[in-house]
N, CA and C atoms of all chains as a GROMACS GRO file, in nm:
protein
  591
    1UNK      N    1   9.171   8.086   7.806
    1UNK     CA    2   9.068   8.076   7.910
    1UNK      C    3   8.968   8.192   7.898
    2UNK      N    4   8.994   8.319   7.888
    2UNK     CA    5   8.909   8.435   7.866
    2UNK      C    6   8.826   8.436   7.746
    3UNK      N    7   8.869   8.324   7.607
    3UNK     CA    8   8.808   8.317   7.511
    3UNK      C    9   8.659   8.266   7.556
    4UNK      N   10   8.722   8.126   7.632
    4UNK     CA   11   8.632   8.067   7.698
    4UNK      C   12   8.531   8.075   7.779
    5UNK      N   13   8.529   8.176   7.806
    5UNK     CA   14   8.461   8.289   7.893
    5UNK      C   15   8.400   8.429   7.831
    6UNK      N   16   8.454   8.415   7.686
    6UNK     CA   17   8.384   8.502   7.647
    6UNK      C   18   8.450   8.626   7.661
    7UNK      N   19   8.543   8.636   7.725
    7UNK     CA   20   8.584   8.786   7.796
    7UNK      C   21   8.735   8.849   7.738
    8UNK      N   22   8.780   8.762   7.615
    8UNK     CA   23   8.859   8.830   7.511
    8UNK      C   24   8.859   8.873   7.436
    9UNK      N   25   8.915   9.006   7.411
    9UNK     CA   26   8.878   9.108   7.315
    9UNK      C   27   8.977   9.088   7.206
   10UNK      N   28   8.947   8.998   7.099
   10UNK     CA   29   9.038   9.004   6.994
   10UNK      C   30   9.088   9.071   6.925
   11UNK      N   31   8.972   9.233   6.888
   11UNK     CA   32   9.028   9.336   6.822
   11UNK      C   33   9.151   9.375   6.850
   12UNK      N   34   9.136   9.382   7.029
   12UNK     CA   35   9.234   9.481   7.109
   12UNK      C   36   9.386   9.407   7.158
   13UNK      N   37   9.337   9.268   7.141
   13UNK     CA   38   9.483   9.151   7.213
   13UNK      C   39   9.449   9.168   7.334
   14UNK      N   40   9.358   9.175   7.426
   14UNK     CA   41   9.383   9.160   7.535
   14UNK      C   42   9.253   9.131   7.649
   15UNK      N   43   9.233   9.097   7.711
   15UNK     CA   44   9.170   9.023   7.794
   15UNK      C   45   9.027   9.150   7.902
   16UNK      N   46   8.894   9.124   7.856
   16UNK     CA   47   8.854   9.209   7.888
   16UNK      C   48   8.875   9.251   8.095
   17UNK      N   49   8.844   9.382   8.149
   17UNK     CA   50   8.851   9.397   8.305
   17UNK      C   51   8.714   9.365   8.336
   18UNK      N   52   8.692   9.200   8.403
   18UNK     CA   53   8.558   9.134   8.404
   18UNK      C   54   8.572   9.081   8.548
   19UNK      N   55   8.470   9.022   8.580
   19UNK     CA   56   8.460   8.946   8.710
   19UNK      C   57   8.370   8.818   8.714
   20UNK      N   58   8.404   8.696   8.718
   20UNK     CA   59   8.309   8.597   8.718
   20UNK      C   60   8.330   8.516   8.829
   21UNK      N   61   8.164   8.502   8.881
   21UNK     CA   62   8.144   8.408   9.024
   21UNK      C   63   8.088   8.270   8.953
   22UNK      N   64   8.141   8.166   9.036
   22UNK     CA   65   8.090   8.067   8.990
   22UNK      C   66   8.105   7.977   9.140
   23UNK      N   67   7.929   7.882   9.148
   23UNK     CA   68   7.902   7.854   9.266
   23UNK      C   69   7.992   7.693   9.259
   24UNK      N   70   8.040   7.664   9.372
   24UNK     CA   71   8.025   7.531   9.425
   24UNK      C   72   7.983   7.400   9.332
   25UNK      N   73   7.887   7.494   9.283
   25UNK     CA   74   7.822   7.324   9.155
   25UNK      C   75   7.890   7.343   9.074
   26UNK      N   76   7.941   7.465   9.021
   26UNK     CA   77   8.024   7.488   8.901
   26UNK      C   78   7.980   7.527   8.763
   27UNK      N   79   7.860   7.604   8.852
   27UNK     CA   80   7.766   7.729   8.728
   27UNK      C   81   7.769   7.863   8.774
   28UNK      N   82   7.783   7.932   8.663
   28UNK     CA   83   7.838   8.094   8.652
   28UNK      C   84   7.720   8.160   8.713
   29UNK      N   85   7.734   8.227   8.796
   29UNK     CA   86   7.607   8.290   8.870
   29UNK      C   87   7.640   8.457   8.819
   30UNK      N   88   7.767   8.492   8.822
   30UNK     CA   89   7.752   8.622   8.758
   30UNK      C   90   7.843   8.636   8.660
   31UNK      N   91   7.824   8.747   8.589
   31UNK     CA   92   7.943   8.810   8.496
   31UNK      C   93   7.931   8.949   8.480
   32UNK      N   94   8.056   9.000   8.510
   32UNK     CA   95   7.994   9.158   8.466
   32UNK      C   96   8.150   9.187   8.422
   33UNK      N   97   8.129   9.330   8.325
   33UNK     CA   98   8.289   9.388   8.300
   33UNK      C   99   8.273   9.557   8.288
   34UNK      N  100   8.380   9.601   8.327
   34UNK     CA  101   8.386   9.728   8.336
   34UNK      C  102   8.463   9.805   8.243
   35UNK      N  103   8.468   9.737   8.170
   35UNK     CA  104   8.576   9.738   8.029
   35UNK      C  105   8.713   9.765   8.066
   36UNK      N  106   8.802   9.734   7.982
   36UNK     CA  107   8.945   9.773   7.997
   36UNK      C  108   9.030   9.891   8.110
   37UNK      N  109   8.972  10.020   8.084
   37UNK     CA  110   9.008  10.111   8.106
   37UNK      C  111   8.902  10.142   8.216
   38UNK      N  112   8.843  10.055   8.317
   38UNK     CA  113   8.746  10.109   8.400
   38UNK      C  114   8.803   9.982   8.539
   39UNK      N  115   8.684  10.058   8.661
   39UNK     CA  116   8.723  10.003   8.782
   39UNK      C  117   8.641   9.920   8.830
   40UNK      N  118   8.671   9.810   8.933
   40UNK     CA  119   8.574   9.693   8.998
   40UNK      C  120   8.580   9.782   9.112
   41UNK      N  121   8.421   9.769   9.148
   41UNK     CA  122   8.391   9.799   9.308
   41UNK      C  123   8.397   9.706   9.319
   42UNK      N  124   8.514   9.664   9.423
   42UNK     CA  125   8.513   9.584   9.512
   42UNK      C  126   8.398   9.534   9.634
   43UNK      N  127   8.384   9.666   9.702
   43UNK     CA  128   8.243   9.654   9.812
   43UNK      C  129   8.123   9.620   9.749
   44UNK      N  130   8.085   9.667   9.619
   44UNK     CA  131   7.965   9.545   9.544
   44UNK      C  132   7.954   9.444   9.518
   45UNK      N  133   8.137   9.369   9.472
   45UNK     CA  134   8.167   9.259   9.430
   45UNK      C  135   8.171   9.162   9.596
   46UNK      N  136   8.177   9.202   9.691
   46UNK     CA  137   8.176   9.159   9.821
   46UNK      C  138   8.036   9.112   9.852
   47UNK      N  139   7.975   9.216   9.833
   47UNK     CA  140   7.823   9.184   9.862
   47UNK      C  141   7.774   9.130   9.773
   48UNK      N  142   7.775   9.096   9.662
   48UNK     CA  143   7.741   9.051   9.585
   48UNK      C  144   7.764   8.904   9.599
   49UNK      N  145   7.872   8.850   9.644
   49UNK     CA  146   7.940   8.683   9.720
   49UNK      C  147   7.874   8.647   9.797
   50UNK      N  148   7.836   8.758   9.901
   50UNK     CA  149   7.811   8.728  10.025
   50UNK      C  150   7.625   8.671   9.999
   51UNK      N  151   7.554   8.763   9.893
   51UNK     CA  152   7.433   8.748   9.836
   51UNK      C  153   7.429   8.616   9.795
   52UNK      N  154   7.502   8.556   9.678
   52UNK     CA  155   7.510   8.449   9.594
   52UNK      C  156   7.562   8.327   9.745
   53UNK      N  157   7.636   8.343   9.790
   53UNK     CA  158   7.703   8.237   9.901
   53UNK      C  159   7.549   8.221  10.021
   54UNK      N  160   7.483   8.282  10.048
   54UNK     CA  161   7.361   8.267  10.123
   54UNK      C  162   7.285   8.221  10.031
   55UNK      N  163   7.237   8.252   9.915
   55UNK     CA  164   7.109   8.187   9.856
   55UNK      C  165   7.184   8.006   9.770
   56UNK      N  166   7.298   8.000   9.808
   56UNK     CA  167   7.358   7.858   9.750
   56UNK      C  168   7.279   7.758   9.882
   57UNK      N  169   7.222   7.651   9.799
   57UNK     CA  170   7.231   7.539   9.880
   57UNK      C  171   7.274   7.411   9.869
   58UNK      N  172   7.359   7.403   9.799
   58UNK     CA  173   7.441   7.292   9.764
   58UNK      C  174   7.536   7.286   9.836
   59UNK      N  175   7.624   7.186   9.876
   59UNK     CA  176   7.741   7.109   9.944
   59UNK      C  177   7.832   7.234   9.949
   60UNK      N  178   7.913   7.312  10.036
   60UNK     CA  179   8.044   7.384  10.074
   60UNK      C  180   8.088   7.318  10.137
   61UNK      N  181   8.240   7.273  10.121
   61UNK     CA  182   8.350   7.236  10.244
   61UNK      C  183   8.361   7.356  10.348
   62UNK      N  184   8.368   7.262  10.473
   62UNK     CA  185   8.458   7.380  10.548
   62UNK      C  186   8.567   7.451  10.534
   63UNK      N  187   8.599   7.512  10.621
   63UNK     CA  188   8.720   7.588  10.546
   63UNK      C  189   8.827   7.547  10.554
   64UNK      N  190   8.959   7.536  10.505
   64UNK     CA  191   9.092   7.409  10.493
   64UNK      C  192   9.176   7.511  10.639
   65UNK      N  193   9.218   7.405  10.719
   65UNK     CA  194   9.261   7.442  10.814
   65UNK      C  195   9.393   7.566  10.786
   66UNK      N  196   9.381   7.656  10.917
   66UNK     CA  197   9.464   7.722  10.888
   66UNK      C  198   9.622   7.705  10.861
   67UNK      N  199   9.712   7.746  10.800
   67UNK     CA  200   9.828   7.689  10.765
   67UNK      C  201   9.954   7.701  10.916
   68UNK      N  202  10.046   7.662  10.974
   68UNK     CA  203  10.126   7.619  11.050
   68UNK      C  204  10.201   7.726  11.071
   69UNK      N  205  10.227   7.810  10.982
   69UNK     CA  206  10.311   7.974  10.984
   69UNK      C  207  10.464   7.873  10.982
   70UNK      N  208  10.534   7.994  11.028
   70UNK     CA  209  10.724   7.984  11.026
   70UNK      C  210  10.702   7.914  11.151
   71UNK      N  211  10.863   7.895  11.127
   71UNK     CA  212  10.905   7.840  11.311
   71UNK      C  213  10.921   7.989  11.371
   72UNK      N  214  10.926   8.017  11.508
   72UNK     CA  215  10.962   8.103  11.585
   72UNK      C  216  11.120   8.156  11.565
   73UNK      N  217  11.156   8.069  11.542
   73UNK     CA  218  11.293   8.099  11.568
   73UNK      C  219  11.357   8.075  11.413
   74UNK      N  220  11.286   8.082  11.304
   74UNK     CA  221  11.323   8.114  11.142
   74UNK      C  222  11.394   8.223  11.154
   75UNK      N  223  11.519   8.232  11.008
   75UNK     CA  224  11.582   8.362  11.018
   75UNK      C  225  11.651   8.365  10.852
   76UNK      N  226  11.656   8.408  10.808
   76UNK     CA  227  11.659   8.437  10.662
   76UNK      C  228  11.796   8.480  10.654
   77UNK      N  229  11.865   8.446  10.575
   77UNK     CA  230  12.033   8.497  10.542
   77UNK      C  231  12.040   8.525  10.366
   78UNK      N  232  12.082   8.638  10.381
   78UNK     CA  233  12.096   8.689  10.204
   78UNK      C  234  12.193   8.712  10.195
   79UNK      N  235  12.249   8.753  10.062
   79UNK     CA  236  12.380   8.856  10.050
   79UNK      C  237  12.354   8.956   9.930
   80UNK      N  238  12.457   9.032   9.882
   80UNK     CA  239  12.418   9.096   9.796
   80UNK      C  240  12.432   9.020   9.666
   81UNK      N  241  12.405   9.133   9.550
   81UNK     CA  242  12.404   9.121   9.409
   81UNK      C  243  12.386   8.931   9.398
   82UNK      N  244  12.256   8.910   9.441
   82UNK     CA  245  12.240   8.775   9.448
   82UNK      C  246  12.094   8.731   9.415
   83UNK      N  247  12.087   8.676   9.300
   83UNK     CA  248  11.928   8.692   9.251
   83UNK      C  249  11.874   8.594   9.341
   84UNK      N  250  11.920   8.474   9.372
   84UNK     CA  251  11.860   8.355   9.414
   84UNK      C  252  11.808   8.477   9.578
   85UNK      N  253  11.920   8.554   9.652
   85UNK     CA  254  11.829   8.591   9.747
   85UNK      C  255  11.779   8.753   9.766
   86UNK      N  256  11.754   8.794   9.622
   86UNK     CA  257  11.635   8.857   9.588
   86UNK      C  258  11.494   8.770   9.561
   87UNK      N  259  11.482   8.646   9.483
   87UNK     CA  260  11.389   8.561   9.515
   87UNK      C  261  11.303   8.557   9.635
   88UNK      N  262  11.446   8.525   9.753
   88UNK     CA  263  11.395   8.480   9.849
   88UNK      C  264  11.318   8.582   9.906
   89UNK      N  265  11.405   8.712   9.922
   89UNK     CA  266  11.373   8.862   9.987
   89UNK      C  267  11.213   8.874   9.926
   90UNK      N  268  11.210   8.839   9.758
   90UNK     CA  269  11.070   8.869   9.725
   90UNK      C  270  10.955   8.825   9.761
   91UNK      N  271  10.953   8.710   9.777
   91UNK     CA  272  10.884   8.616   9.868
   91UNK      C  273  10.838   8.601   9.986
   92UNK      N  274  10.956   8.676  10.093
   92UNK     CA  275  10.931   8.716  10.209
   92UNK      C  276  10.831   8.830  10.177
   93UNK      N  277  10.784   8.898  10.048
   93UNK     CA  278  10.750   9.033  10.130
   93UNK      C  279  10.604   8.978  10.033
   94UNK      N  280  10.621   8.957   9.954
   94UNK     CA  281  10.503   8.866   9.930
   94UNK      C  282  10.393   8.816   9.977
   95UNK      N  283  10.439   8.746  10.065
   95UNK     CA  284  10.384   8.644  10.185
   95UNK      C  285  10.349   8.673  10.311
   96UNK      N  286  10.377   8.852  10.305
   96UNK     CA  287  10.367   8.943  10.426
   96UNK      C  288  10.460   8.886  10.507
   97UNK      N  289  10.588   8.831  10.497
   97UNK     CA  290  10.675   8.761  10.648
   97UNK      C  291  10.782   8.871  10.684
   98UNK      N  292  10.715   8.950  10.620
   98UNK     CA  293  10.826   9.087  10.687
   98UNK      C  294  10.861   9.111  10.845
   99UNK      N  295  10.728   9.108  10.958
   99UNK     CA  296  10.742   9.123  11.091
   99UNK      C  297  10.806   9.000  11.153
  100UNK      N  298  10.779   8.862  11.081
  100UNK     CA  299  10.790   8.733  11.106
  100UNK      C  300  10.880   8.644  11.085
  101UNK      N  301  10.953   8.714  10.971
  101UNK     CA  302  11.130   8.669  10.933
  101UNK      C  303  11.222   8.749  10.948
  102UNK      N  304  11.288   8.732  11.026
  102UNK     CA  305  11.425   8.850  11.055
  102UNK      C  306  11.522   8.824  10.933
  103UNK      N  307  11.599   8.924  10.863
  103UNK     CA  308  11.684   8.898  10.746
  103UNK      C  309  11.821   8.952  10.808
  104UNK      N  310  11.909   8.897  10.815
  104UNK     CA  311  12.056   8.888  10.782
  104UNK      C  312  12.131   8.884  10.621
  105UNK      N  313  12.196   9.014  10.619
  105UNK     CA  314  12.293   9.003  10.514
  105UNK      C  315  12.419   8.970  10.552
  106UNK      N  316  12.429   8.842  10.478
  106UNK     CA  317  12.593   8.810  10.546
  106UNK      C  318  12.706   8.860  10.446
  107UNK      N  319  12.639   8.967  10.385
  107UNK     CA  320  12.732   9.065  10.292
  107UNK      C  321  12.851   9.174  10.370
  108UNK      N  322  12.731   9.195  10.510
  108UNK     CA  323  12.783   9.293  10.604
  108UNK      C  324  12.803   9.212  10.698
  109UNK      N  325  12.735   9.093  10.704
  109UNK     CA  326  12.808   9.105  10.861
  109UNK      C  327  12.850   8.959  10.834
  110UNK      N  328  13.014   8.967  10.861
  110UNK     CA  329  13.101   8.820  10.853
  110UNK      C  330  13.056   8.741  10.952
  111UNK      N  331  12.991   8.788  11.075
  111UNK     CA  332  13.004   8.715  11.194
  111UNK      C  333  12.872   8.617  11.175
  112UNK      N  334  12.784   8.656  11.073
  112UNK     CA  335  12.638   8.589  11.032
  112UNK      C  336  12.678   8.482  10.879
  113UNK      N  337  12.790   8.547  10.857
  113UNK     CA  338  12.823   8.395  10.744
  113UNK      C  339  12.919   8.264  10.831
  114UNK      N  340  12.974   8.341  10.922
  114UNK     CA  341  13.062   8.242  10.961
  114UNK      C  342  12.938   8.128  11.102
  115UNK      N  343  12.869   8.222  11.145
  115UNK     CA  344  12.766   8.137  11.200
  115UNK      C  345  12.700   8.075  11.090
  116UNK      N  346  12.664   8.101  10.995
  116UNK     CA  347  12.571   7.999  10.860
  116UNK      C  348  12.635   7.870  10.883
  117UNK      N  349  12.801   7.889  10.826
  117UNK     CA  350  12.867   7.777  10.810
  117UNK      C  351  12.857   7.705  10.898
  118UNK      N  352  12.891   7.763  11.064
  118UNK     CA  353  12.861   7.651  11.166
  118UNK      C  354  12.754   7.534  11.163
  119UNK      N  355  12.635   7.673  11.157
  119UNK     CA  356  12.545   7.594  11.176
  119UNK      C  357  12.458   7.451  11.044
  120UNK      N  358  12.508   7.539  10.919
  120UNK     CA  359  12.421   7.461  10.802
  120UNK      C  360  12.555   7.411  10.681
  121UNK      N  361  12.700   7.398  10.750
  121UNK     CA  362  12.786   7.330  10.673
  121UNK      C  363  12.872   7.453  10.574
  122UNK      N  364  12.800   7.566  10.517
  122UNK     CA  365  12.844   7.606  10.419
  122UNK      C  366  12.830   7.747  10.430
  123UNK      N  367  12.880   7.834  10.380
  123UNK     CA  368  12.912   7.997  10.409
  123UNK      C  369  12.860   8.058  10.299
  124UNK      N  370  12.717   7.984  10.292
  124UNK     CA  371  12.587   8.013  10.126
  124UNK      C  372  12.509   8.082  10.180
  125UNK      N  373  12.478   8.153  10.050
  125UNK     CA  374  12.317   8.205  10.111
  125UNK      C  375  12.239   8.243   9.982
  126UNK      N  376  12.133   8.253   9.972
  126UNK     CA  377  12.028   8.256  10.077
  126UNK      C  378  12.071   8.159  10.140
  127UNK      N  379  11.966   8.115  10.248
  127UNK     CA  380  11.964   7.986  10.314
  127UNK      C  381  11.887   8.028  10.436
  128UNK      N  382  11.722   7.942  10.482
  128UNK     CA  383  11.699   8.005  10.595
  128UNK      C  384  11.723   7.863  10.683
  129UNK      N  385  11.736   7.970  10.788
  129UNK     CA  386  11.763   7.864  10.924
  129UNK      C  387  11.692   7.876  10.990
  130UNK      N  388  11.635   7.742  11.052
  130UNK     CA  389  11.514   7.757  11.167
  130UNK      C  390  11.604   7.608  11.245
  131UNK      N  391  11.646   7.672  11.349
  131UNK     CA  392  11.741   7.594  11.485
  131UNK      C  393  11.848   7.564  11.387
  132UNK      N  394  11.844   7.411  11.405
  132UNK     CA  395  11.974   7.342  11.310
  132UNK      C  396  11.933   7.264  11.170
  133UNK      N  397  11.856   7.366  11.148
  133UNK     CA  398  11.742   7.324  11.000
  133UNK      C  399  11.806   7.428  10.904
  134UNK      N  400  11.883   7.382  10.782
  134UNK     CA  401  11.929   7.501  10.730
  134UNK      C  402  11.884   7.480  10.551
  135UNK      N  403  11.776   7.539  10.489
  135UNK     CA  404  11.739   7.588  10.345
  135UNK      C  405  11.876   7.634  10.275
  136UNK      N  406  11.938   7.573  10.180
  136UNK     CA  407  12.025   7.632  10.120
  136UNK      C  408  11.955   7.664   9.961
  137UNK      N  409  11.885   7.614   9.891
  137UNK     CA  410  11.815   7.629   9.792
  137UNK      C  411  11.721   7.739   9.804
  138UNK      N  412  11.695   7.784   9.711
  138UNK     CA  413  11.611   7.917   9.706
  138UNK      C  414  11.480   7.851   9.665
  139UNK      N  415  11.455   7.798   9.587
  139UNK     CA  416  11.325   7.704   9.556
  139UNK      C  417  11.283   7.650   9.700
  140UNK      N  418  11.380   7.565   9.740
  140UNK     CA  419  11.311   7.524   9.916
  140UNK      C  420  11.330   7.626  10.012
  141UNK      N  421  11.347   7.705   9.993
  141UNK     CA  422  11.310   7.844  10.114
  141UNK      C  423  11.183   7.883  10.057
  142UNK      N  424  11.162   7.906   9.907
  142UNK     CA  425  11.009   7.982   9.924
  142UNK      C  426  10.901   7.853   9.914
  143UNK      N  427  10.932   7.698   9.887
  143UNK     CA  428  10.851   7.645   9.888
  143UNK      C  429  10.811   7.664  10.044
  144UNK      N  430  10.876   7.639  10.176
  144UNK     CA  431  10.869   7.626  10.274
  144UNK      C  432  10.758   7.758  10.340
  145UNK      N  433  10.834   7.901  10.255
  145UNK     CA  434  10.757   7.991  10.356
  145UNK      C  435  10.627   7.976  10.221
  146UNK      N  436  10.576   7.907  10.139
  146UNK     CA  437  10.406   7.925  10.080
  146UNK      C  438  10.377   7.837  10.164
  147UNK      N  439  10.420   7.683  10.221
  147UNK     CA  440  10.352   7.582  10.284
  147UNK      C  441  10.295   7.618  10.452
  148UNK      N  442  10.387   7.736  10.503
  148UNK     CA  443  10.399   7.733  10.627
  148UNK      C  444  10.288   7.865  10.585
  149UNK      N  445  10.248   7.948  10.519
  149UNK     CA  446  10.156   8.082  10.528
  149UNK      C  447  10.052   8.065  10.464
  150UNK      N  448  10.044   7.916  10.352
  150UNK     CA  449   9.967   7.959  10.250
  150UNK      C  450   9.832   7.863  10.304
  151UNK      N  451   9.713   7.854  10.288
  151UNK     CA  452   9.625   7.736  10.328
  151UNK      C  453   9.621   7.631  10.194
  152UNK      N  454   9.593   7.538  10.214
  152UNK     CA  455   9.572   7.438  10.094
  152UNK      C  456   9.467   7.447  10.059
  153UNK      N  457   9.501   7.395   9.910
  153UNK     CA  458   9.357   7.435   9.818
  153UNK      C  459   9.263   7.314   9.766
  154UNK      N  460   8.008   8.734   7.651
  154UNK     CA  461   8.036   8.708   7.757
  154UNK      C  462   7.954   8.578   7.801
  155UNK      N  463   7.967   8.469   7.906
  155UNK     CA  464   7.924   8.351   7.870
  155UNK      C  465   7.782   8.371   7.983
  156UNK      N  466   7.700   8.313   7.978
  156UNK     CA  467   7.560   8.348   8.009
  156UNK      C  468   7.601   8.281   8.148
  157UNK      N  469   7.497   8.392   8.229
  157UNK     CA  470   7.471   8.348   8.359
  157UNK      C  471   7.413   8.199   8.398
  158UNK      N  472   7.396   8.130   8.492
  158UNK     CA  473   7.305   7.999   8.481
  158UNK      C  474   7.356   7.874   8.382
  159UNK      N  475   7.479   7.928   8.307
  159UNK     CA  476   7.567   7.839   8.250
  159UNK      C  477   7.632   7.720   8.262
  160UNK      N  478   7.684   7.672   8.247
  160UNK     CA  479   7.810   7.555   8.304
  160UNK      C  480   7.935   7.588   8.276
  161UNK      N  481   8.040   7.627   8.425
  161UNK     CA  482   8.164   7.658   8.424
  161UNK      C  483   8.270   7.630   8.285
  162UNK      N  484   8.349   7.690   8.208
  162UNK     CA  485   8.395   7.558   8.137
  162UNK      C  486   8.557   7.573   8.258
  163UNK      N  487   8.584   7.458   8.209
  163UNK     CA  488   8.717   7.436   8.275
  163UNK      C  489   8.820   7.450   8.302
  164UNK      N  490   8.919   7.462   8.374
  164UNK     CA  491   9.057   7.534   8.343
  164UNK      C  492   9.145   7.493   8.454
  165UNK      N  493   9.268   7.490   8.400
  165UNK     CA  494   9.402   7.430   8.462
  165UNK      C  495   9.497   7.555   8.430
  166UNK      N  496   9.521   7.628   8.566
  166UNK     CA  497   9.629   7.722   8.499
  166UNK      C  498   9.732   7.720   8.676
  167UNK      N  499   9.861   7.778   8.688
  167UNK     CA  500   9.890   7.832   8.765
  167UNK      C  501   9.923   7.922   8.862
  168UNK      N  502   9.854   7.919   8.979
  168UNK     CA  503   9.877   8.035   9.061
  168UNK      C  504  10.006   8.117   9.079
  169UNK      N  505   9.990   8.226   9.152
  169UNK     CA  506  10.074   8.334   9.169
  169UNK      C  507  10.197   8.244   9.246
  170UNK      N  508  10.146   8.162   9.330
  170UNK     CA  509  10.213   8.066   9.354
  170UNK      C  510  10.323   7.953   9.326
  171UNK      N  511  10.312   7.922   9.192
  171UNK     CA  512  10.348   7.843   9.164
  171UNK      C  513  10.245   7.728   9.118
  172UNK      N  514  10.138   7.698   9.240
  172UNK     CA  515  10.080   7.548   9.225
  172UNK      C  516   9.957   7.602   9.107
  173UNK      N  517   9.977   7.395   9.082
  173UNK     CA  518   9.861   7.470   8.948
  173UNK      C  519   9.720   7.393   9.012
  174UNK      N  520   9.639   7.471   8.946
  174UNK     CA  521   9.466   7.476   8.993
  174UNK      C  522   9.423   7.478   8.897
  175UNK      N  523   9.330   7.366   8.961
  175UNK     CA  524   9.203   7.326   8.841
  175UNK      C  525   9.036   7.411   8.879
  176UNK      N  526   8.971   7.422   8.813
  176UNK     CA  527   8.818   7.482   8.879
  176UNK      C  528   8.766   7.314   8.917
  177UNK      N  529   8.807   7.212   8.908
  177UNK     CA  530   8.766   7.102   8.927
  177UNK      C  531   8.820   7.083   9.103
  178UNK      N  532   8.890   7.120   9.125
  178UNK     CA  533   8.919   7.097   9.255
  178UNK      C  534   8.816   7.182   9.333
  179UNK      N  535   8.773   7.291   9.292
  179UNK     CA  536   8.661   7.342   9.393
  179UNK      C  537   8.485   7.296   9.401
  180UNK      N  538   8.485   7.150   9.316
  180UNK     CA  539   8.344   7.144   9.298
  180UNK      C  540   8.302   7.116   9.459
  181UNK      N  541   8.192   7.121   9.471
  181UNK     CA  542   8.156   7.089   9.575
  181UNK      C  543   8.256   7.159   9.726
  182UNK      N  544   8.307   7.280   9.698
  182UNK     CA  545   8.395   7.272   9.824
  182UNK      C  546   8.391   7.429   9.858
  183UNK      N  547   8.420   7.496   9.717
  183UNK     CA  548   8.440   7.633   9.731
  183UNK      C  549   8.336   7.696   9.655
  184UNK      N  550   8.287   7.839   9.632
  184UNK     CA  551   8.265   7.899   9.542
  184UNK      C  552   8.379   7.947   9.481
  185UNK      N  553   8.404   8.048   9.361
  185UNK     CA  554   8.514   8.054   9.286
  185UNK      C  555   8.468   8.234   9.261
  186UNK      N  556   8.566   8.243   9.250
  186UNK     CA  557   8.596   8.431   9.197
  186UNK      C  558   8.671   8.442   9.072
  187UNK      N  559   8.642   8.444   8.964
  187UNK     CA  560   8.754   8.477   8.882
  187UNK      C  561   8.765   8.654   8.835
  188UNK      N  562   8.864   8.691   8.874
  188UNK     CA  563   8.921   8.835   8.828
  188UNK      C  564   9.012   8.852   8.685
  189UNK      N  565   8.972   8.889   8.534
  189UNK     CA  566   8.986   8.912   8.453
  189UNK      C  567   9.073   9.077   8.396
  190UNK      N  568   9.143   9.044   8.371
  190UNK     CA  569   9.246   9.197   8.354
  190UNK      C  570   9.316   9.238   8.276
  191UNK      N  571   9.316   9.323   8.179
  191UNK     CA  572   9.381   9.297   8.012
  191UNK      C  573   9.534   9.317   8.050
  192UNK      N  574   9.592   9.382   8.141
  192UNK     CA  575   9.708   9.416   8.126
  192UNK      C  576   9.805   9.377   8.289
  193UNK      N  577   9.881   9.332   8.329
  193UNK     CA  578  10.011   9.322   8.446
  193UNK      C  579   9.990   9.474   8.479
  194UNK      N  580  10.034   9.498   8.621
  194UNK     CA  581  10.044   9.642   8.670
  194UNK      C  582   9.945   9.750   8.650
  195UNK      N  583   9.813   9.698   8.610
  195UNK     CA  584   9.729   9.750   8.614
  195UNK      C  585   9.624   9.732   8.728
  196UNK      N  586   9.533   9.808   8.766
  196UNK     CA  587   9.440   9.768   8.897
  196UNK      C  588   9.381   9.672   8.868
  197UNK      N  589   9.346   9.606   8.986
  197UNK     CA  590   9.282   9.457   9.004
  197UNK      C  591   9.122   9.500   8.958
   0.00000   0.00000   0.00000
């Protein structure tokens, strides 16, 4: 893709530090690079959108509704030395759901595996629970928290 | 580097996400940002 763009440096193997806007119609309005070893102003690259996004007059969608978040009452169960809920843990922090998902290790506390089982059949984890809704898959826990945080594209 | 006033070329890759994205899904809907970066763990 960067070939394609022009913005790979074959000498070096690696992909130049560039920035490209491209409007709505789906023509390149800018390009600039700061080479490898250099920095993007951000606050230029801002204004610079905000410049190009006012002088566009072609068709923009509105903006895709905001996404649904967690349930209120979501709650995340891990244990240790457990990649599937390091996944999950990663994801949570990812997704910023740190204030918004409470985590239980049912490594330490028996009384949070033996409630799992009550509630979702099995004394697994990861697994998030929201009421009597229980994620035992690690793939469907983080599909769930991108659908519930992420907006559609 | 590909000239300003150009025509996008195209691309299908996947997000940080998981889901994969086309620049075809934003015609008419979005403008587009692409951020270019030779190396992982390096500044954006």
């Amino acid at each position: 893709m960067a070939d394609r763009y022009g913005l790979y440096l074959a000498d070096k193997g690696i992909t130049d530090r560039a920035t490209v806007i491209i409007d709505a119609g789906g023509t390149v309005r800018h390009v600039s690079s700061v080479t490898p070893a250099g920095k993007r102003d951000i606050a230029e690259l801002a204004a610079l959108c905000e410049q190009l996004d006012a002088a566009y007059d072609g068709p923009v969608a509105d903006p895709p509704p905001a996404p649904p978040g967690l349930p209120d009452n979501a709650s995340l169960y891990v244990k240790d030395h457990c990649m599937f809920s390091r996944w999950a843990l990663f994801a949570r922090r990812n997704l910023h759901l740190e204030d918004g998902l409470p985590v239980t290790n049912v490594s330490r506390d028996p009384a949070a595996l033996e409630h799992l089982r009550t509630v979702g059949g099995k004394p697994q984890a990861p697994a998030l629970v929201c009421g009597s809704d229980v994620l035992y898959e690690s793939k469907d826990i983080v599909d769930l928290m991108v659908r519930a945080t992420q907006p559609a594209l | 580097m590909i000239p300003v006033d150009s025509p996008a070329p195209s691309f299908t890759l996947n997000d940080h996400l998981g889901r994969t994205v086309s620049l075809t899904r934003f015609r008419d809907r979005r403008h587009v940002l692409l951020l270019f970066y030779p190396l992982d763990y390096t500044p954006t």
